[in-house]
C-alpha positions, 0 to 999 in steps of 0.5 A: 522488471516486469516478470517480477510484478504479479497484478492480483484482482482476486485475493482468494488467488493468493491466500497463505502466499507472502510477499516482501513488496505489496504495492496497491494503486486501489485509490478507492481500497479504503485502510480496513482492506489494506490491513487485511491485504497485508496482515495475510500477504505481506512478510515480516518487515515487508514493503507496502507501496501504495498510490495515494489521492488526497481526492479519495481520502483524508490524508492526515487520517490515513496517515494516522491510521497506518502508523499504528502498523507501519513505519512511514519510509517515504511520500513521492510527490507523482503530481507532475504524472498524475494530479493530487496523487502521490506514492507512500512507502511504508515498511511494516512494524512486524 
């Protein structure tokens, strides 16, 4: 449903709100902005989804940095969509 889906460029639009879902398709947001993202907006035990390119970063690195504050739920495979590409579900460890 898209009325429930609020596409933000601009964080400072945002600041002191919280959000259950973030979801992020930024291939280029790099570990250190997605932590800042979510250590301000997402709620406690919230969802972060974001679309991931095995061009723009390295996976395993990813993956490991992002199991320090998040539990990896789920990775779908959008490569039949969108090439080298692919969605990761976390829910954080909060």
């Amino acid at each position: 449903n898209k009325e429930n889906l609020i596409q933000i460029t601009n964080f400072d639009l945002i600041k002191n709100q919280k959000f259950s879902v973030i979801y992020i398709e930024n291939l280029e947001y790099s570990y250190e902005l997605i932590t800042n993202i979510t250590k301000s907006s997402l709620e406690n035990l919230g969802y972060l989804i974001i679309k991931f390119s095995t061009l723009s970063q390295n996976p395993k690195i990813f993956f490991e940095k992002m199991s320090k504050q998040f539990e990896l739920l789920q990775e779908i495979n959008i490569e039949s969509f969108s090439k080298n590409n692919f969605l990761i579900i976390f829910k954080s460890r909060n």
